[in-house]
Chimera marker file (.cmm) of the C-alpha trace (Angstrom):
<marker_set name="trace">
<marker id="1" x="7.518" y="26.102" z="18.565" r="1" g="1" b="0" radius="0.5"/>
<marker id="2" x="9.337" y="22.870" z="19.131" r="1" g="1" b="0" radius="0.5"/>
<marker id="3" x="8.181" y="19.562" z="17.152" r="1" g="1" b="0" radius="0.5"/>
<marker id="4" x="8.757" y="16.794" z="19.331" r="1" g="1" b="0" radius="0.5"/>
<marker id="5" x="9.226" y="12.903" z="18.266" r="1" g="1" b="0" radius="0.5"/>
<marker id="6" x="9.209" y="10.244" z="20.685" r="1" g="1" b="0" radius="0.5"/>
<marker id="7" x="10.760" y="6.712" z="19.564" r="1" g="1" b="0" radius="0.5"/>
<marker id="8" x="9.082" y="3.344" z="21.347" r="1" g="1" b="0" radius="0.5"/>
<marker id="9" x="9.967" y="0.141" z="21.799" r="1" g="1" b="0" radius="0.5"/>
<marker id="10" x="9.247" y="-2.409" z="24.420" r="1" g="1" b="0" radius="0.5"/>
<marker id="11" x="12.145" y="-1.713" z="27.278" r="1" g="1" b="0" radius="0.5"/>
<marker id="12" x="13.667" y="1.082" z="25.754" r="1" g="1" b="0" radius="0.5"/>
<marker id="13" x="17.298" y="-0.383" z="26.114" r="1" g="1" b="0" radius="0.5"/>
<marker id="14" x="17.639" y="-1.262" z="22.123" r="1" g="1" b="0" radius="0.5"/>
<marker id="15" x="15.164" y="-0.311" z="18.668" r="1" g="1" b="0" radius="0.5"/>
<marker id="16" x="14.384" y="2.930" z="20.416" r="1" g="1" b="0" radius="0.5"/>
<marker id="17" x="17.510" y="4.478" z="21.915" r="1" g="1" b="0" radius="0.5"/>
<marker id="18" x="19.355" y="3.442" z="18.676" r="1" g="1" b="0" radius="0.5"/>
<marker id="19" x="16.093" y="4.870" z="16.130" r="1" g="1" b="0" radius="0.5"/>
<marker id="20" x="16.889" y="8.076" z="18.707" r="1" g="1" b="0" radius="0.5"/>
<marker id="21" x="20.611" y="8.778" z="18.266" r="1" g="1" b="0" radius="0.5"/>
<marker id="22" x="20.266" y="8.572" z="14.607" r="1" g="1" b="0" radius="0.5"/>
<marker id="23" x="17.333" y="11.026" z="14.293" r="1" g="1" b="0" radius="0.5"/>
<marker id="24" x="19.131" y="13.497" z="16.746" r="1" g="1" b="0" radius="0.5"/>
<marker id="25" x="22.131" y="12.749" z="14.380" r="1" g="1" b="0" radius="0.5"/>
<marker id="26" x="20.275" y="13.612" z="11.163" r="1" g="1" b="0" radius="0.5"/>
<marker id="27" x="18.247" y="16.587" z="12.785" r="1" g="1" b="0" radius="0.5"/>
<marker id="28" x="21.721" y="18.071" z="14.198" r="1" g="1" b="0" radius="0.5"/>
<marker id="29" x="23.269" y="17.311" z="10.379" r="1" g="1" b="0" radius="0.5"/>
<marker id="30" x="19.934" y="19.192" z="9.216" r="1" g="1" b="0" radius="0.5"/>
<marker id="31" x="20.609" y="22.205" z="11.528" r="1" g="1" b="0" radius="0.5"/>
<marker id="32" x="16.863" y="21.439" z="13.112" r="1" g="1" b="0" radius="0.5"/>
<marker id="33" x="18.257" y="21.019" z="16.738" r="1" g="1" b="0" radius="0.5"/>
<marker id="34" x="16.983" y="24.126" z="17.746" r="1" g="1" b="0" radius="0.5"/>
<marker id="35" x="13.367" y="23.317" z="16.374" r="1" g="1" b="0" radius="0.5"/>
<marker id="36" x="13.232" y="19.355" z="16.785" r="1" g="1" b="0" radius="0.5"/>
<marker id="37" x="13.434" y="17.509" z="19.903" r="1" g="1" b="0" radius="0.5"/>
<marker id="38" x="14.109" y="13.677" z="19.980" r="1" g="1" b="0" radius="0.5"/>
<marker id="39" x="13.734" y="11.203" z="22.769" r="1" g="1" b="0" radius="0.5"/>
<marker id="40" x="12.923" y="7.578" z="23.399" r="1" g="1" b="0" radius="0.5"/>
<marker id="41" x="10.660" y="5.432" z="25.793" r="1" g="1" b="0" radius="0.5"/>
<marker id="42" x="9.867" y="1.751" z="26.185" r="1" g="1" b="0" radius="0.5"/>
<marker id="43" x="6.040" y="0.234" z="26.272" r="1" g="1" b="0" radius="0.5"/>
<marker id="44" x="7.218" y="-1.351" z="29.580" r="1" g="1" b="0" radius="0.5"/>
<marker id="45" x="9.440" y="-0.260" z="32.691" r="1" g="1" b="0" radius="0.5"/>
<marker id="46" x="11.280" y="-3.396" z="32.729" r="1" g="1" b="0" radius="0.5"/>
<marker id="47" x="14.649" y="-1.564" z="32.428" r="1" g="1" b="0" radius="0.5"/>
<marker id="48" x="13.513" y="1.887" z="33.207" r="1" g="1" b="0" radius="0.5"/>
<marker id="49" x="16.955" y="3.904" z="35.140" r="1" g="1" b="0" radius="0.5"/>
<marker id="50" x="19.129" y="1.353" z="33.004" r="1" g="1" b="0" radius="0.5"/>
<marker id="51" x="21.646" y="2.769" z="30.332" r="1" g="1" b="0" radius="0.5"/>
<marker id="52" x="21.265" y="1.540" z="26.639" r="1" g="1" b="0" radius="0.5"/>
<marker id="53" x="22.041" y="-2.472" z="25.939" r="1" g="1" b="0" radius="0.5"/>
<marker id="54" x="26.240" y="-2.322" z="25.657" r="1" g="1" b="0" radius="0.5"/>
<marker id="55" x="25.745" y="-4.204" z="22.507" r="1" g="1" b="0" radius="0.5"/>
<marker id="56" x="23.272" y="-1.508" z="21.152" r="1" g="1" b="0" radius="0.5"/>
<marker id="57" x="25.688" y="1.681" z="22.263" r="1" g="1" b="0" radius="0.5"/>
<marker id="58" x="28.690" y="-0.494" z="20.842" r="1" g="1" b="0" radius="0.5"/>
<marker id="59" x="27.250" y="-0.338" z="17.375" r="1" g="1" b="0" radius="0.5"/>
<marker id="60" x="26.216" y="3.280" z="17.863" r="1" g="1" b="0" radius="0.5"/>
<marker id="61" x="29.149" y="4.581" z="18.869" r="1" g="1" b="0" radius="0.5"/>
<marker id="62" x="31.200" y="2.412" z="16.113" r="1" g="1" b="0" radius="0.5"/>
<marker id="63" x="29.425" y="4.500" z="13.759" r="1" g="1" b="0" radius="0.5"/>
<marker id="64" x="29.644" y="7.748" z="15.005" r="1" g="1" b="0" radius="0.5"/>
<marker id="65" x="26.276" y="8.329" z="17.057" r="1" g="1" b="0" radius="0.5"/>
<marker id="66" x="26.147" y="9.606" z="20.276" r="1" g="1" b="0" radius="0.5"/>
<marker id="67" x="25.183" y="6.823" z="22.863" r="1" g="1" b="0" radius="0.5"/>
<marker id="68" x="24.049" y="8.472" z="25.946" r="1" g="1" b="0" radius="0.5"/>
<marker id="69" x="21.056" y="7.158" z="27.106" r="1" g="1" b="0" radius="0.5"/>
<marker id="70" x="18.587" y="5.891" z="30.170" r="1" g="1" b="0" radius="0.5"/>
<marker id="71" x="15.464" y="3.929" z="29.633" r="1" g="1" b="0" radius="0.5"/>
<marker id="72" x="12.214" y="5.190" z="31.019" r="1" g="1" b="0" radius="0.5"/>
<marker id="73" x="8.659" y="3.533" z="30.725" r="1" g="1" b="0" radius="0.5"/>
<marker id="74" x="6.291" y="5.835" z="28.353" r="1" g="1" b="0" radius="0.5"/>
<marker id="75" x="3.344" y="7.251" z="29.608" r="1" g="1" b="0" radius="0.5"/>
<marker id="76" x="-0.173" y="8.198" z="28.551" r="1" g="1" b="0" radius="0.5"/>
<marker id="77" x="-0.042" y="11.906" z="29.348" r="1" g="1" b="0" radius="0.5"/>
<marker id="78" x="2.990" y="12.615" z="27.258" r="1" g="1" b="0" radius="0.5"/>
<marker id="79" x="0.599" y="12.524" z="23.888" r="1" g="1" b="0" radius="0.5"/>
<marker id="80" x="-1.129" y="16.641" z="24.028" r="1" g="1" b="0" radius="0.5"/>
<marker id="81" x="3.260" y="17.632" z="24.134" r="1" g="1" b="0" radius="0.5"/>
<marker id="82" x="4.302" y="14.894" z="21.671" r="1" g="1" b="0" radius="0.5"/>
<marker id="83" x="4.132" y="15.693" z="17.723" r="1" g="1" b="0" radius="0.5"/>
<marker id="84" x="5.369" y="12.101" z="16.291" r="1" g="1" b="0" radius="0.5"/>
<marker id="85" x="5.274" y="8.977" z="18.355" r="1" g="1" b="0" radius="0.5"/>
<marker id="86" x="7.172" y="6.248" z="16.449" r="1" g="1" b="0" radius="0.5"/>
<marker id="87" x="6.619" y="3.193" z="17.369" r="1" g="1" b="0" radius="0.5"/>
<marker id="88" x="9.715" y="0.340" z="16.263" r="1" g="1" b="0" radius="0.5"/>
<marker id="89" x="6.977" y="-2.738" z="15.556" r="1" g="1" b="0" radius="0.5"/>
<marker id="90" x="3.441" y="-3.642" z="15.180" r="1" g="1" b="0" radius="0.5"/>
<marker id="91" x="2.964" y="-4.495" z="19.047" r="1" g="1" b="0" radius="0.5"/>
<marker id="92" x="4.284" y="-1.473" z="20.251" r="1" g="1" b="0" radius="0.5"/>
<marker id="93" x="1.737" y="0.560" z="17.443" r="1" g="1" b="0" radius="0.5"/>
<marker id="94" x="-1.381" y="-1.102" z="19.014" r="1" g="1" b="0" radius="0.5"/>
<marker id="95" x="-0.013" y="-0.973" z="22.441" r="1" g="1" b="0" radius="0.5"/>
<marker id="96" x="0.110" y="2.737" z="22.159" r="1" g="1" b="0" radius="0.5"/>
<marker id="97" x="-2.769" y="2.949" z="20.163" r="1" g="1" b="0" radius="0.5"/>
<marker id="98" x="-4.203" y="1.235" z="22.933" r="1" g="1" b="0" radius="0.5"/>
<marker id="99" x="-3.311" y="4.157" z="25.485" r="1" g="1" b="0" radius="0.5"/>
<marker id="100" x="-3.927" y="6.956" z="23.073" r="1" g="1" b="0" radius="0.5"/>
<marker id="101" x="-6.276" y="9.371" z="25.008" r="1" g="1" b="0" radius="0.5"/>
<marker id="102" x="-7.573" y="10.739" z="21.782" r="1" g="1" b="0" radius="0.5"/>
<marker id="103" x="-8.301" y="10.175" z="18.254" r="1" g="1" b="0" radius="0.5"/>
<marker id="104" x="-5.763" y="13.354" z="17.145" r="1" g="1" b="0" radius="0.5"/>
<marker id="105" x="-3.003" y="11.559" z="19.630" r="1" g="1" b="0" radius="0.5"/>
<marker id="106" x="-3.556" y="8.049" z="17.954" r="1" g="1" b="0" radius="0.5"/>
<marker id="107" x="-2.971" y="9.387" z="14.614" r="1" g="1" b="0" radius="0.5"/>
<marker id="108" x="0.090" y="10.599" z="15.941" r="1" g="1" b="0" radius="0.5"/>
<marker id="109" x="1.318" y="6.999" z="15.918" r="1" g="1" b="0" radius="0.5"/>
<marker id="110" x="3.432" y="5.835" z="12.897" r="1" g="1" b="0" radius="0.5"/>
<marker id="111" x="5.822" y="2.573" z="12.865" r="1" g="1" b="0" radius="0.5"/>
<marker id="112" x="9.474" y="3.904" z="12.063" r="1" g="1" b="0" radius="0.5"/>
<marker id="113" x="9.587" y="1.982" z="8.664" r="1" g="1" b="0" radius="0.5"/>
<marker id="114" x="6.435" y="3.299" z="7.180" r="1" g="1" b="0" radius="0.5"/>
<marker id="115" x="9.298" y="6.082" z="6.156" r="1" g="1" b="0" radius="0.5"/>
<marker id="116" x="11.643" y="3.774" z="4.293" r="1" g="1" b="0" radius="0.5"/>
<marker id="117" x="10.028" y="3.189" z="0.936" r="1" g="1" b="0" radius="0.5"/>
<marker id="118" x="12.384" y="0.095" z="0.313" r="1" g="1" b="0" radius="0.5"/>
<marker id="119" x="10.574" y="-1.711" z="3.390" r="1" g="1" b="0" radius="0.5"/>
<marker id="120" x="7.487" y="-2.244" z="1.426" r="1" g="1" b="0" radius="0.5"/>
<marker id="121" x="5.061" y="-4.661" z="3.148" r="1" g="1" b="0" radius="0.5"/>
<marker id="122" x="8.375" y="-5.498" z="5.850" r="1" g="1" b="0" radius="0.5"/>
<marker id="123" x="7.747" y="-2.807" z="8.626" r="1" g="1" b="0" radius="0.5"/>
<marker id="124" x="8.839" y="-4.272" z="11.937" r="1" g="1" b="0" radius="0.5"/>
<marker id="125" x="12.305" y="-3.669" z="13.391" r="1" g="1" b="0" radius="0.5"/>
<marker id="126" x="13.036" y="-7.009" z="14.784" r="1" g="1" b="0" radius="0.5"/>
<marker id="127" x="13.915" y="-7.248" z="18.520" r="1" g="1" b="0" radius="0.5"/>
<marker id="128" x="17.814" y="-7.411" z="18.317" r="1" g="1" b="0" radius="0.5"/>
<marker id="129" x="17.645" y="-8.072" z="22.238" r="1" g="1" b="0" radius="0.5"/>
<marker id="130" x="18.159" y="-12.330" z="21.840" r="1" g="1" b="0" radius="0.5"/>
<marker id="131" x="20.311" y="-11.649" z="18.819" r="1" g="1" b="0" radius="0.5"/>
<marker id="132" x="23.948" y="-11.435" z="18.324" r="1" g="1" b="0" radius="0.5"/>
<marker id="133" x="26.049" y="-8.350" z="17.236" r="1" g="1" b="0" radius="0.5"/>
<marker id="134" x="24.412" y="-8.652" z="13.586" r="1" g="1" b="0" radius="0.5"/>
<marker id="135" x="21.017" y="-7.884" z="14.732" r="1" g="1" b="0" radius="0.5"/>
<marker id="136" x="22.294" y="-4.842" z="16.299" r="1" g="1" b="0" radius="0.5"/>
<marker id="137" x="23.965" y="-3.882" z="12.986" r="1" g="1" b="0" radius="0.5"/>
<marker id="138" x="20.432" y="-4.969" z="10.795" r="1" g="1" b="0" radius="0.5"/>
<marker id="139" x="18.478" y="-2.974" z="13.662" r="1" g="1" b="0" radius="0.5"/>
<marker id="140" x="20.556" y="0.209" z="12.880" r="1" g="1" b="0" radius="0.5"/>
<marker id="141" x="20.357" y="-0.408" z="8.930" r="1" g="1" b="0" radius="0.5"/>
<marker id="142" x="16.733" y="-0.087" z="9.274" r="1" g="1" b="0" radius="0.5"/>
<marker id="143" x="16.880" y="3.026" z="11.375" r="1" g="1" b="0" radius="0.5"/>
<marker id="144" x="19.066" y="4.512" z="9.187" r="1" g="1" b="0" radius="0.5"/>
<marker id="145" x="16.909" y="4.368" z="6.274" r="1" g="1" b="0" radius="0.5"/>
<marker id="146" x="14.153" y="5.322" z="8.140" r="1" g="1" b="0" radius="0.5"/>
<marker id="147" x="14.960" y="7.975" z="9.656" r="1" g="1" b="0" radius="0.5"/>
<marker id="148" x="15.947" y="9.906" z="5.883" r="1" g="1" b="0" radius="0.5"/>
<marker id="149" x="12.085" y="9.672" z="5.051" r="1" g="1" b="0" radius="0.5"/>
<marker id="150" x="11.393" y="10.897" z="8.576" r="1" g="1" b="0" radius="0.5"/>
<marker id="151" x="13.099" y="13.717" z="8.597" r="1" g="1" b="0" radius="0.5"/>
<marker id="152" x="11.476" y="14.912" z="5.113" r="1" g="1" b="0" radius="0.5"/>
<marker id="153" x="8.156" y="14.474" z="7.047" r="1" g="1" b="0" radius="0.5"/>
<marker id="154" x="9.101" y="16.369" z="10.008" r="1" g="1" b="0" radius="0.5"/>
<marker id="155" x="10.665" y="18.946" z="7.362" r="1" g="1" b="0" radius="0.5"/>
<marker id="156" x="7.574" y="19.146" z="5.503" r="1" g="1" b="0" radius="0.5"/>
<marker id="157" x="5.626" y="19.507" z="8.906" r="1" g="1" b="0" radius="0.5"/>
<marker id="158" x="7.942" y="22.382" z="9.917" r="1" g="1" b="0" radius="0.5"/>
<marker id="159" x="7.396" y="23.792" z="7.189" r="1" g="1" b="0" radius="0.5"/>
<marker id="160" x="3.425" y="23.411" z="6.825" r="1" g="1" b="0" radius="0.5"/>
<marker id="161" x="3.873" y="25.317" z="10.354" r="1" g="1" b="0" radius="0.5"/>
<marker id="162" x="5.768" y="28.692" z="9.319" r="1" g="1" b="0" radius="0.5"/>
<marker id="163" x="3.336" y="28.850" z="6.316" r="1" g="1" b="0" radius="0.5"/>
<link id1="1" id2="2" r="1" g="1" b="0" radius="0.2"/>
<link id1="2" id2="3" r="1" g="1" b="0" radius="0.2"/>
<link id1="3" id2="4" r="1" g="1" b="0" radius="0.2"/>
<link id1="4" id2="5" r="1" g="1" b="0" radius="0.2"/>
<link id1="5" id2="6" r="1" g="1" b="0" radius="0.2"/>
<link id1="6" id2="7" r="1" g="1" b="0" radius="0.2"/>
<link id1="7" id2="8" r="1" g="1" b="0" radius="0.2"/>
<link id1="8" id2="9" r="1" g="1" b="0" radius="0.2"/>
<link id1="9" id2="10" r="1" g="1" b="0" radius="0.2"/>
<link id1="10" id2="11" r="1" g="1" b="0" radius="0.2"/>
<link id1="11" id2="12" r="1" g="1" b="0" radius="0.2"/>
<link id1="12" id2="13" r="1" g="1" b="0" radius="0.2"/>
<link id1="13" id2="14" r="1" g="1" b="0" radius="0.2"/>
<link id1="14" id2="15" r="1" g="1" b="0" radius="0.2"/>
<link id1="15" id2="16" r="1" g="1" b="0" radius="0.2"/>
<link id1="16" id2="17" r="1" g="1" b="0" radius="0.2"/>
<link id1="17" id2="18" r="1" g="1" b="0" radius="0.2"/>
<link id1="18" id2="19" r="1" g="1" b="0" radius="0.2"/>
<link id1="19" id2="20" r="1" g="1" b="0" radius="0.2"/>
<link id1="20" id2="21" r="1" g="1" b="0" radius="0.2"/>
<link id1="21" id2="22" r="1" g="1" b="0" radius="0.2"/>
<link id1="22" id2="23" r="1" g="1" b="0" radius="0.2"/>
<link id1="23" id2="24" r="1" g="1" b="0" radius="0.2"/>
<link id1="24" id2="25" r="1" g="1" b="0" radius="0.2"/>
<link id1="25" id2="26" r="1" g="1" b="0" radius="0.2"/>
<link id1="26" id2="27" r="1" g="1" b="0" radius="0.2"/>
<link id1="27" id2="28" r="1" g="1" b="0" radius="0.2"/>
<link id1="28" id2="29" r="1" g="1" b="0" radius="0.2"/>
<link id1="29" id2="30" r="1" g="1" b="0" radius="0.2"/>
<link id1="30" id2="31" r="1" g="1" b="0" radius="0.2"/>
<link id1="31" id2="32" r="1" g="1" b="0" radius="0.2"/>
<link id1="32" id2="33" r="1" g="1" b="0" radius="0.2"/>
<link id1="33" id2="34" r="1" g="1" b="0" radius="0.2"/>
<link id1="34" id2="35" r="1" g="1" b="0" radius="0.2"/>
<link id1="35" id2="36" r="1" g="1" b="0" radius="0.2"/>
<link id1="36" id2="37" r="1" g="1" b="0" radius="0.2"/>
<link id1="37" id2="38" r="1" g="1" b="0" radius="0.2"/>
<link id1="38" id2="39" r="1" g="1" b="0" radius="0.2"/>
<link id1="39" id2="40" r="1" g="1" b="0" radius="0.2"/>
<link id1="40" id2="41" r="1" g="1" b="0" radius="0.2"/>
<link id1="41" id2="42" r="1" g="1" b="0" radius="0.2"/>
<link id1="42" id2="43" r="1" g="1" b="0" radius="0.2"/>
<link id1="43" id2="44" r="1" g="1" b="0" radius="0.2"/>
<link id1="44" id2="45" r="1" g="1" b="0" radius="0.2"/>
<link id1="45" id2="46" r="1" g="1" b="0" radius="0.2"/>
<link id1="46" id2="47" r="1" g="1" b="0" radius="0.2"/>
<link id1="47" id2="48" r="1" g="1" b="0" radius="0.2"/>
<link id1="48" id2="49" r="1" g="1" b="0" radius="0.2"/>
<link id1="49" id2="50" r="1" g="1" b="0" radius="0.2"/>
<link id1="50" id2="51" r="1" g="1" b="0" radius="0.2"/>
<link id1="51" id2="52" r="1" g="1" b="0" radius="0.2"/>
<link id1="52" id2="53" r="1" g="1" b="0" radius="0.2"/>
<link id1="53" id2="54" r="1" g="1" b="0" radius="0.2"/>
<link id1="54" id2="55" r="1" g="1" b="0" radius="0.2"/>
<link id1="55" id2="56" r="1" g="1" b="0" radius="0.2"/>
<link id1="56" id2="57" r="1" g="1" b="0" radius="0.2"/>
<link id1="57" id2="58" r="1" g="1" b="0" radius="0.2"/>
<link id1="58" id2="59" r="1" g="1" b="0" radius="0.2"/>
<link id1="59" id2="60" r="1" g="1" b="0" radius="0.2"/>
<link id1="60" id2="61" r="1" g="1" b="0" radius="0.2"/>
<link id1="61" id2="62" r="1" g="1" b="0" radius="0.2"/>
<link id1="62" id2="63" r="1" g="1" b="0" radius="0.2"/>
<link id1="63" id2="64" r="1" g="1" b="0" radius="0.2"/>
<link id1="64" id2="65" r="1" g="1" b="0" radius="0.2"/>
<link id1="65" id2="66" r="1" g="1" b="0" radius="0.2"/>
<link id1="66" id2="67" r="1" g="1" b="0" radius="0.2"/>
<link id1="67" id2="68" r="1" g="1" b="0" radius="0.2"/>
<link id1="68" id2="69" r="1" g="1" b="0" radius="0.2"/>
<link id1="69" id2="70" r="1" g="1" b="0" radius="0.2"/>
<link id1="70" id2="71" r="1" g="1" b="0" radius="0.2"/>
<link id1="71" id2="72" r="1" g="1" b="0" radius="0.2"/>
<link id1="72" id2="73" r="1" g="1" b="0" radius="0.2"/>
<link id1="73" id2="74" r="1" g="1" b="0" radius="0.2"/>
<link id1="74" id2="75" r="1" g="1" b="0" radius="0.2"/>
<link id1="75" id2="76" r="1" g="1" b="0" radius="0.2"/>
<link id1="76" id2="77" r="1" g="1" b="0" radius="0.2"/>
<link id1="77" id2="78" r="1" g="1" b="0" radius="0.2"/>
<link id1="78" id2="79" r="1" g="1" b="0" radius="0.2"/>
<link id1="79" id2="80" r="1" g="1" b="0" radius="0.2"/>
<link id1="80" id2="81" r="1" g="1" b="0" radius="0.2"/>
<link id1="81" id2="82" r="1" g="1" b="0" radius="0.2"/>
<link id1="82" id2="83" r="1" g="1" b="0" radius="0.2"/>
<link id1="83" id2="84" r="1" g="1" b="0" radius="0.2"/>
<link id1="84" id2="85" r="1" g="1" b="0" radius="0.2"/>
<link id1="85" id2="86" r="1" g="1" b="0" radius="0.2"/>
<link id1="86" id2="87" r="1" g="1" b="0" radius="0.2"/>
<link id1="87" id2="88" r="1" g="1" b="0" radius="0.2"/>
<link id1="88" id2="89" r="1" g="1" b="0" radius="0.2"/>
<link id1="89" id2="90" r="1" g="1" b="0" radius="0.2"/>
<link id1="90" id2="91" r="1" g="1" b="0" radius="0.2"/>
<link id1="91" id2="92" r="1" g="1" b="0" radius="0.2"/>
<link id1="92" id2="93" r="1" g="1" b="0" radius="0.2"/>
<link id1="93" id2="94" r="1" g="1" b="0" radius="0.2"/>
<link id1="94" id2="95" r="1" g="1" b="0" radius="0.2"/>
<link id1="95" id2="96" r="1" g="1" b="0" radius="0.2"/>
<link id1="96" id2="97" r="1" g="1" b="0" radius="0.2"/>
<link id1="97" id2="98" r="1" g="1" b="0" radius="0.2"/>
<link id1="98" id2="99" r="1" g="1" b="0" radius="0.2"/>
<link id1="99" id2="100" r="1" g="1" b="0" radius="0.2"/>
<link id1="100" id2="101" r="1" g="1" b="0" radius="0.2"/>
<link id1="101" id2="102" r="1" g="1" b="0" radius="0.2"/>
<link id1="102" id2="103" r="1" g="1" b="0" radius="0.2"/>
<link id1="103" id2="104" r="1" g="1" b="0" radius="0.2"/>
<link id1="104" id2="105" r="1" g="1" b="0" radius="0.2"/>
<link id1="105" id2="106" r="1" g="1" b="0" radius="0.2"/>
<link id1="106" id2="107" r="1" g="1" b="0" radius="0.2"/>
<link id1="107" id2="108" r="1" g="1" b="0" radius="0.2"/>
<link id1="108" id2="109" r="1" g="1" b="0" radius="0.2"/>
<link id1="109" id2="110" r="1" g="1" b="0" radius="0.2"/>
<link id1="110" id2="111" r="1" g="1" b="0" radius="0.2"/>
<link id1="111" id2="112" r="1" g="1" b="0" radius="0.2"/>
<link id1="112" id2="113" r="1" g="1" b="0" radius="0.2"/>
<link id1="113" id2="114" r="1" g="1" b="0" radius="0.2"/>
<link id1="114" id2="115" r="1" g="1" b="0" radius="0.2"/>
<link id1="115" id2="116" r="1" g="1" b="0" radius="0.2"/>
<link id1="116" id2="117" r="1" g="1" b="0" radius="0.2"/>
<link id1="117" id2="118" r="1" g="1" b="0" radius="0.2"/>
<link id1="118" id2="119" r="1" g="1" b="0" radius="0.2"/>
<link id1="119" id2="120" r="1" g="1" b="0" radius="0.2"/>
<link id1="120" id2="121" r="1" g="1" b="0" radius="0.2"/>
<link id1="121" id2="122" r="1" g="1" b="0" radius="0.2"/>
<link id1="122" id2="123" r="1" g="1" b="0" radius="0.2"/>
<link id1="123" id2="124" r="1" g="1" b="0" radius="0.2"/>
<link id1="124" id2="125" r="1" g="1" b="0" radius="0.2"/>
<link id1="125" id2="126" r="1" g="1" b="0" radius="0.2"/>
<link id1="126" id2="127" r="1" g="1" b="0" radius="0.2"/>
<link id1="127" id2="128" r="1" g="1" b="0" radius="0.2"/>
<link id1="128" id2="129" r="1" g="1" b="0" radius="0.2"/>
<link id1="129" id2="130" r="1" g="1" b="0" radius="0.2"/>
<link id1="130" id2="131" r="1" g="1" b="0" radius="0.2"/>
<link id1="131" id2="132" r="1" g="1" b="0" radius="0.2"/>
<link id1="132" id2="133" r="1" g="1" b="0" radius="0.2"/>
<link id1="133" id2="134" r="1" g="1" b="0" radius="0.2"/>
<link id1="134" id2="135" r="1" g="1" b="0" radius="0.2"/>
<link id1="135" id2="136" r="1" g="1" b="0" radius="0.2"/>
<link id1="136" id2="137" r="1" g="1" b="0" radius="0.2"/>
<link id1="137" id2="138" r="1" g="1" b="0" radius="0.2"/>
<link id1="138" id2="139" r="1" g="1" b="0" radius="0.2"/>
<link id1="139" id2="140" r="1" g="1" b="0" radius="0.2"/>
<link id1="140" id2="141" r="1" g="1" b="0" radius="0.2"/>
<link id1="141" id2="142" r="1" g="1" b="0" radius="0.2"/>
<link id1="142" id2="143" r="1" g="1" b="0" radius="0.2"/>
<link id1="143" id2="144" r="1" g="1" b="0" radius="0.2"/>
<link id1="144" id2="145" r="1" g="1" b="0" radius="0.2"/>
<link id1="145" id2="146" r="1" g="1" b="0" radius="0.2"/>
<link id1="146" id2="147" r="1" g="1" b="0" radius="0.2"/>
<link id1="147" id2="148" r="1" g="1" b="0" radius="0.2"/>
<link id1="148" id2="149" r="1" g="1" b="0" radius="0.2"/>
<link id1="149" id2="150" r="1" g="1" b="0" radius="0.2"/>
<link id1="150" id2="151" r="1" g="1" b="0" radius="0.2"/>
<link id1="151" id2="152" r="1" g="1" b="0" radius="0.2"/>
<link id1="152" id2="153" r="1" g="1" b="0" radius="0.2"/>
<link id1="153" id2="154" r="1" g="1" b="0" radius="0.2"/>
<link id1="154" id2="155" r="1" g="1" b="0" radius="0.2"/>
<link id1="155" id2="156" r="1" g="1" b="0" radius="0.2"/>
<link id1="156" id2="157" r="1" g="1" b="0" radius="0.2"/>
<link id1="157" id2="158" r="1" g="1" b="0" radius="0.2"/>
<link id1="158" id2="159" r="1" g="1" b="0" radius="0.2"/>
<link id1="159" id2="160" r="1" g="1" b="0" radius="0.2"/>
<link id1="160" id2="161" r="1" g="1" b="0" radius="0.2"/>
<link id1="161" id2="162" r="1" g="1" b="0" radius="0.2"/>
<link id1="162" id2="163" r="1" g="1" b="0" radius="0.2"/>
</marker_set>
């Protein structure tokens, strides 16, 4: 059975697609691709069909993650297939808390940087969108630590599933 995360941010052109490419990354490094699946979505369909923000794939692909990518709007009815939804900021948690159909698919909901013990009370990604090159660079810091904690949680929920 496949565990399936979903990554969310607000147009699904920056946080998300980068917070994507880096779990992929670490579930591939983890030999999990055959069991984990990882994709993105945006709260809104602003830029739904568009590729990734060039800034955003420019500081992916400078450090080695893949940087394919096309925005689409998330939806409702995704939550009974969905295992993990990770929202990138507080808005986007009670915006999809807000559309949860169920009380099991809200607690499904977790802000990326709950998983990064060195966040502490700090867990927002800020919007690198209206930001230079740096923010891009912070954004993908944060994801990066992140995503280490996250993959011990989806290890420990594989693993909570074979026993």
């Amino acid at each position: 059975m496949t565990y399936r995360v979903c990554f969310v941010c607000t147009g699904n052109i920056c946080r998300s697609p980068m917070a994507e490419s880096v779990f992929h990354a670490r579930v591939a490094e983890a030999g999990l691709a055959e069991l984990v699946t990882v994709d993105s979505a945006g709260t809104g369909g602003w830029h739904e069909g568009e590729a990734a923000d060039p800034r955003a794939a420019s500081v992916l692909g400078e450090h080695g993650y893949g940087t394919e990518h096309i925005a689409r709007q998330f939806q409702s009815s995704w939550f009974p297939r969905l295992d993990l939804v990770i929202a990138l900021d507080t808005g986007h948690l009670k915006a999809l808390r807000r559309h949860a159909p169920t009380e099991e698919d809200a607690r499904k909901i977790r802000l990326l940087r709950s998983f990064d013990p060195s966040a502490g009370d700090e867990l927002d990604v800020p919007d690198p969108y209206y930001g230079d090159r740096d923010n891009f660079e912070e954004c993908l810091e944060m994801v990066e630590a992140a995503s280490t904690g996250l993959l011990a949680a989806v290890l420990a929920e594989l693993e909570g599933r074979t026993a």
